[in-house]
C-alpha positions in Angstrom: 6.8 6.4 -26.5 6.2 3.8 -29.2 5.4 0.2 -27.3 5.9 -3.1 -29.6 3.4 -5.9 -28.5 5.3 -9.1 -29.5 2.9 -11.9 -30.8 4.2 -14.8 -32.5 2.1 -17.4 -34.2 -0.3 -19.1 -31.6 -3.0 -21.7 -31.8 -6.1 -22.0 -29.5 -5.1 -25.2 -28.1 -2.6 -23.7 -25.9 -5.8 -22.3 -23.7 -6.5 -19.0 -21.8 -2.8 -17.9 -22.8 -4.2 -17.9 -26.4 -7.5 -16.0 -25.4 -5.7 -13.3 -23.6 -2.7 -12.5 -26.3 -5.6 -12.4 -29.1 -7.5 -9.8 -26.8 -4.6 -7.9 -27.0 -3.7 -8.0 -30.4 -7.5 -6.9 -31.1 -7.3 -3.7 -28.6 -3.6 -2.5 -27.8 -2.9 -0.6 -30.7 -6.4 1.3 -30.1 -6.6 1.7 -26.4 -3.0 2.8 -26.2 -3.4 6.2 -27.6 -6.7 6.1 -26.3 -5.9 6.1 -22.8 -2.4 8.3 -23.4 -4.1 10.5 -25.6 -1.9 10.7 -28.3 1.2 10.2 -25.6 1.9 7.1 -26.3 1.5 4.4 -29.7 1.9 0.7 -29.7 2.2 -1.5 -32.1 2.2 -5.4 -32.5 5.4 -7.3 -33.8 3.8 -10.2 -35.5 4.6 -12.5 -38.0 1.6 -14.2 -39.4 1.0 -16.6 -42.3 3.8 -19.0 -43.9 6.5 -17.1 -42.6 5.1 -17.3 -39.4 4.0 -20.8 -39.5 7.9 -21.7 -40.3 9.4 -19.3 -37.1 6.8 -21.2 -35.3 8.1 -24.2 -36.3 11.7 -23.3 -35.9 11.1 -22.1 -32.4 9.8 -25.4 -31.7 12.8 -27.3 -33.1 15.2 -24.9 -31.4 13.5 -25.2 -28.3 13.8 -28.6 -28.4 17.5 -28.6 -28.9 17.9 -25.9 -26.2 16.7 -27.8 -23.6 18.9 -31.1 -24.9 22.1 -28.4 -24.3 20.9 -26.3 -21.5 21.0 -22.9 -24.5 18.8 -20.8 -25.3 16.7 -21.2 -28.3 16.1 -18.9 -31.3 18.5 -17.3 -32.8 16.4 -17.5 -35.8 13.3 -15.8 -33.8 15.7 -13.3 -32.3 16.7 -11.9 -35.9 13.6 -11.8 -37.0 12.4 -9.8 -34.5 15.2 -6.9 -34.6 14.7 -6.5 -37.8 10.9 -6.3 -37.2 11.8 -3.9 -34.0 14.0 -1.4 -36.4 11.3 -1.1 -38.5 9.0 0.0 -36.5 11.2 2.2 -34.5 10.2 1.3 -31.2 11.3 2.1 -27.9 9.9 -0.7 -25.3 8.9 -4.0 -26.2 6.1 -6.0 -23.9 7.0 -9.8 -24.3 4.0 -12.5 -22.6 5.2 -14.6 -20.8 7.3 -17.9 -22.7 7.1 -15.4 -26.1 10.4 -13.6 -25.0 13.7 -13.0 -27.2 16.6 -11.5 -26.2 16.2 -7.8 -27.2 18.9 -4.6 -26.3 15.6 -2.3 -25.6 14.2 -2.1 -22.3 11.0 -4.6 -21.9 8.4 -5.4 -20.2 7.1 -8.8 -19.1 3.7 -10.7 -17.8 4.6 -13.9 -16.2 1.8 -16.3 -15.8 3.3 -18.3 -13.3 6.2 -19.9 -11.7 5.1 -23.3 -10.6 8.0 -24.9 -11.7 9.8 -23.4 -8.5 6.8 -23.7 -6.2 5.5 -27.1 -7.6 8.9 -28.4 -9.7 7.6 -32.1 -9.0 4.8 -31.8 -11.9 6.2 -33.3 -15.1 5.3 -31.0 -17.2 7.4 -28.8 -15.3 10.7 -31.2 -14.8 10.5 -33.7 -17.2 12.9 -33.7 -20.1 15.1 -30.7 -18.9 11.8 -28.4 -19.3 12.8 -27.6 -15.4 16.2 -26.5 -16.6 15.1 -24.2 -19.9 12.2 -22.7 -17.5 14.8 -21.7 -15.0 17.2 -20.3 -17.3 14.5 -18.9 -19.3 12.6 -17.1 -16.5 16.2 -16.3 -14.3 17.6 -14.1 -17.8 14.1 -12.9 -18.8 13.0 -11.7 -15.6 16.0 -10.0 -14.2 16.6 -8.1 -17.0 13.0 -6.7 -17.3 12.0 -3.5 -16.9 9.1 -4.0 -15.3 7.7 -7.2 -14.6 3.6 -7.5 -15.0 1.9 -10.3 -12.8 -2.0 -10.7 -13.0 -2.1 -11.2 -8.6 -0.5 -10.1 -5.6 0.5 -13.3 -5.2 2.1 -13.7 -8.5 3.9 -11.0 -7.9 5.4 -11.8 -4.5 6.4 -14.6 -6.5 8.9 -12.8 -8.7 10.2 -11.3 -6.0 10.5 -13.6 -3.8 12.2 -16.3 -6.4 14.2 -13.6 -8.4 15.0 -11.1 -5.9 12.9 -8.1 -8.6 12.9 -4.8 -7.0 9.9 -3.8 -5.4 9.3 -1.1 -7.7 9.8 -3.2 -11.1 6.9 -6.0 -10.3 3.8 -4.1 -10.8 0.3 -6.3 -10.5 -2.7 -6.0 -13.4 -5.1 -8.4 -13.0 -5.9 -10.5 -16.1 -9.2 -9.5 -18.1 -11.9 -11.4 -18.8 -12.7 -11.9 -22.5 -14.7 -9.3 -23.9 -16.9 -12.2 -26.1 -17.9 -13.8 -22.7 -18.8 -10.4 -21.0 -20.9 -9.6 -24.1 -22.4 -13.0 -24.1 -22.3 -12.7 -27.7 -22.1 -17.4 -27.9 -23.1 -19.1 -30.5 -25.4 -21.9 -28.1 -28.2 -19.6 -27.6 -30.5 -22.8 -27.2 -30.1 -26.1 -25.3 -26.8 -27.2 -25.8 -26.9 -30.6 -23.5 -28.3 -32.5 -27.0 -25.4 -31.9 -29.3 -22.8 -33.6 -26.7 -25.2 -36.1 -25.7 -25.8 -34.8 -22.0 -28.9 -35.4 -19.7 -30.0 -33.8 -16.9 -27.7 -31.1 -14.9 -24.1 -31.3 -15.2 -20.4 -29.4 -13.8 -17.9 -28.1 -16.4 -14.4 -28.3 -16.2 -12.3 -26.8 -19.4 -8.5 -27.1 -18.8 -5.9 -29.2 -20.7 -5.5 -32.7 -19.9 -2.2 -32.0 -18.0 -1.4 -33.4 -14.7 -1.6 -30.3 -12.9 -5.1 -29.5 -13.8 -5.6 -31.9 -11.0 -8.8 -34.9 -13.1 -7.9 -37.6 -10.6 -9.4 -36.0 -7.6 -12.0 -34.6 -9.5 -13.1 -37.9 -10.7 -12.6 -39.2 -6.9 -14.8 -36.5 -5.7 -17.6 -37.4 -8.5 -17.4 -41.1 -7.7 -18.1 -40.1 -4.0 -21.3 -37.8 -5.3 -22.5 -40.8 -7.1 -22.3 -43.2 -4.4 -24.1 -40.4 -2.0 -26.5 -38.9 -4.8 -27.4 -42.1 -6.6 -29.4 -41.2 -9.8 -29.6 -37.4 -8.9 -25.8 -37.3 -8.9 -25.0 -34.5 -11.7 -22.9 -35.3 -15.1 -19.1 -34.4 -15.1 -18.1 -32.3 -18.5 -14.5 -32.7 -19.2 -13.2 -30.5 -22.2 -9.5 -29.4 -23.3 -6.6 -30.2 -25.7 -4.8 -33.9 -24.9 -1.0 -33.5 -24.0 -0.7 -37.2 -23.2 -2.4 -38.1 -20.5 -5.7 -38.7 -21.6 -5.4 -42.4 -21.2 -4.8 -42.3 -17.7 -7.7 -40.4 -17.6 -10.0 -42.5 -19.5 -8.8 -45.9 -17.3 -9.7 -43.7 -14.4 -13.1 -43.1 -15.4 -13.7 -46.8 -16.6 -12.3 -48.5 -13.3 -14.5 -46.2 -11.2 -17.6 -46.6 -13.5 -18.4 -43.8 -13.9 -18.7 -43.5 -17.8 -22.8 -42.8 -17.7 -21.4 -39.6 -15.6 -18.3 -37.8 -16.8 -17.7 -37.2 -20.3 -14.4 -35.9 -22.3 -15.3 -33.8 -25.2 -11.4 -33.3 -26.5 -10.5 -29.2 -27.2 -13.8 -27.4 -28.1 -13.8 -23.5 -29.6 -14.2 -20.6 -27.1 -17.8 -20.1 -27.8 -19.1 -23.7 -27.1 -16.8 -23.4 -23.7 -19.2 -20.7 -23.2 -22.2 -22.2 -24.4 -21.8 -25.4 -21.7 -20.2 -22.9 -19.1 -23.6 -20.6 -19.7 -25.7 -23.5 -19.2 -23.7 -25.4 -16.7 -24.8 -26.1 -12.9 -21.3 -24.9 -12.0 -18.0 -24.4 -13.3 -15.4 -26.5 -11.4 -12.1 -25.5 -11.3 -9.8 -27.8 -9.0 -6.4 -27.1 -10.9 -3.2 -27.0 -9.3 -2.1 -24.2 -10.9 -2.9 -20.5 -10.2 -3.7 -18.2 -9.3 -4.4 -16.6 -12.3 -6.3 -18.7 -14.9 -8.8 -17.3 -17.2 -11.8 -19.8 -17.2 -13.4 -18.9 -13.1 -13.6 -14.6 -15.2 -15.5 -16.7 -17.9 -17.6 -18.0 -16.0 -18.7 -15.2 -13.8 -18.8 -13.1 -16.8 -21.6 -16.0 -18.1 -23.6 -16.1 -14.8 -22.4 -19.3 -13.5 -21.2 -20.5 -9.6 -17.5 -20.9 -10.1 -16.1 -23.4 -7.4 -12.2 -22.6 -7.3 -8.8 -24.5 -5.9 -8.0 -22.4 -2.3 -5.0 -21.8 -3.7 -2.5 -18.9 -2.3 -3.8 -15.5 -3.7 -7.6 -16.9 -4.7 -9.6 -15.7 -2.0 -7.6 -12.4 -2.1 -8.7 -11.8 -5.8 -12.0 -13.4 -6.0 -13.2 -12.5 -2.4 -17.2 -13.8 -2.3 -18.0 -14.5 -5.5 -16.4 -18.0 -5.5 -16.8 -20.9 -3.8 -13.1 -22.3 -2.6 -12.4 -26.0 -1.9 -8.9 -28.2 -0.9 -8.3 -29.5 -4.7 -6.5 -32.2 -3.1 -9.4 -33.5 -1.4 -12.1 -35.3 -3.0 -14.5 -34.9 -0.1 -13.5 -31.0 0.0 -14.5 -30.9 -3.8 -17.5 -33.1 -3.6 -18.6 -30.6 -0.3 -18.2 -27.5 -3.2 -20.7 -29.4 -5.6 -23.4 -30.3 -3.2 -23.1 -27.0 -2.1 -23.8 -25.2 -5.5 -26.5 -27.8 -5.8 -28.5 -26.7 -2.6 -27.9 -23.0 -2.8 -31.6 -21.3 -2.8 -32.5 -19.4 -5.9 -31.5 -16.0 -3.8 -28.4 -17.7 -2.6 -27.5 -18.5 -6.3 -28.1 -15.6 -7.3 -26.0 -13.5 -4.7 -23.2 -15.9 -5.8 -24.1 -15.6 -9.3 -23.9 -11.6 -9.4 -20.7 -10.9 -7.3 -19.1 -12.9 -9.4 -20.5 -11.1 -12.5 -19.4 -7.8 -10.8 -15.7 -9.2 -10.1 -15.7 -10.1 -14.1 -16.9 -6.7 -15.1 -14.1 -5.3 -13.0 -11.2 -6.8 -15.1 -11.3 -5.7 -18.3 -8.9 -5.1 -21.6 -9.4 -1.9 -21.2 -8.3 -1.9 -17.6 -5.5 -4.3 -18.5 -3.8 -2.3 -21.3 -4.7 1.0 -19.0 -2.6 -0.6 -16.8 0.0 -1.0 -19.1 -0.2 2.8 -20.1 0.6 3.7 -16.4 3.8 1.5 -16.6 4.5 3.3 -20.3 3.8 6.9 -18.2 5.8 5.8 -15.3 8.9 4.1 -17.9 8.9 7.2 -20.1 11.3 9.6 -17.6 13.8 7.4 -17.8 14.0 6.5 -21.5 14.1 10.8 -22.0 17.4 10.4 -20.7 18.6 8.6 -24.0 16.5 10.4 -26.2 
């Protein structure tokens, strides 16, 4: 069978999402016939330069005006694609996630998450009619999937649970982590703290300054450390693209003086994530969000203690080799971080390398070997078409 990877244009500020689709587009076409031997070909549906700059655009704008009506968007986006799918005579297409047009060929589809059912009181999720579009969105896309591709169990109970998906059509392939960090091919090889202005130890936080990703109790858990740890207290290194919120943030960190300790760098590139994640006392990851998020596989796969959310379906993927906390409690974040800070080197080090392990496991090529599986398991039924 012949699988069409959909990719529109994308920037890095959208985060891990971006990291994970560019992986693909780098490997799919490759590792497909790879891993089918010859059985199976994908290729990627992608429109790229002005003429993809312009969908982009127009997706945004239509998306916009969807949500004002309660329609779907693109009807632009959705020609463009047949025409791109008759072409290149393919038989299944594999949509990610919010990247999906309505298509007459059987699909597949990963879903990141669903928060806006489990969590809908987050504004990013409900403000605006964004709860609406999502719903109508996810409720069209995700019952008419073939399969459905979450990167947990708990994901994955998810889809079933909220749109009553077949047992048999929500399959789980945990997300990779990014082949540049495993390779720890960075472009920081020396010490990085001098070019942001850092002294001493410091925590790293990368995530978009949304509300979910949870800064307020972070910032009440590091103004607790202070007033415990006094001058051995470690720095705070905030990093990710501003949706609108950063103000908040800012007044935050100014009323609880603690500007000598935590610093916002705006959106960095992927390799001077890893360069401060690399060289960071810990990564900490207190977001609301999850399970699946890509920056805990970056750190492991850079050798650093990852303290994670305790969210629903964390311990069950990560097992040992993170260190869980109540994101909702600052004291129960504050506990994490003294208790990176006093592991023994052997203790670190245990953390440290089942962590690295768990990176190593989840690869690209055990993602899209995943996906050949479903193509495998998919292809008896398309034969009955032709």
């Amino acid at each position: 069978m012949k699988l069409g990877l959909f990719l529109p244009p994308d920037v890095p500020e959208t985060g891990g999402g971006f990291t994970f689709r560019e992986e693909l587009a780098a490997n799919v076409v490759r590792l497909v016939a790879e891993f089918s031997r010859g059985e199976h070909q994908a290729v990627l549906l992608r429109l790229s330069g002005k003429r993809g700059e312009r969908l982009l655009s127009d997706k945004l704008k239509a998306m916009s005006a969807a949500i004002a009506r309660r329609l779907r968007p693109g009807k632009k986006v959705l020609s463009l694609l047949e025409h791109q799918i008759d072409c290149s005579e393919v038989d299944v297409v594999w949509f990610i996630d919010s990247h999906f047009h309505e298509t007459d060929l059987p699909y597949f589809l990963t879903v990141f998450d669903l928060q806006h059912r489990l969590q809908p009181w987050f504004p990013e999720v409900s403000r605006n009619g964004v709860w609406g579009y999502r719903e109508e969105f996810y409720a069209s896309a995700i019952k008419r999937a073939s399969y459905v591709v979450s990167g947990s169990i708990q994901g994955s109970e998810e889809v079933k649970t909220f749109y009553c998906v077949p047992e048999f059509r929500s399959h789980v392939i945990p997300l990779p982590t990014p082949a540049s960090a495993l390779s720890g091919g960075f472009k920081y090889q020396g010490d990085i703290r001098p070019y942001y202005g850092l002294t001493g130890k410091y925590f790293y936080y990368p995530a978009q300054i949304w509300p979910h990703k949870n800064h307020r109790t972070l910032l009440s858990a590091w103004k607790l450390l202070k007033d415990e740890l006094g001058s051995k207290c470690p720095m705070l290194v905030l990093s990710g693209a501003e949706k609108g919120y950063q103000s908040n943030i800012s007044k935050v960190i100014d009323d609880m003086e603690l500007a000598n300790l935590c610093k916002y760098i705006g959106f960095v590139e992927a390799e001077e994530v890893y360069g401060l994640l690399s060289q960071a006392e810990g990564l900490v990851f207190p977001t609301l969000f999850g399970p699946d998020n890509i920056p805990p596989l970056e750190a492991m796969a850079l050798k650093t203690p990852v303290i994670v959310s305790d969210l629903s379906g964390c311990r069950q993927m990560y097992g040992d080799a993170a260190i869980y906390v109540d994101s909702l409690s600052p004291e129960d974040i504050a506990r994490g971080v003294r208790f990176v800070m006093e592991l023994s080197s052997g203790e670190r080090e245990e953390l440290i390398t089942s962590g690295f392990e768990y990176a190593k496991s989840c690869t690209i090529n055990t993602y899209i070997e995943g996906m050949v599986q479903l193509l495998d398991r998919f292809e008896p039924y398309k034969r009955c078409w032709g």
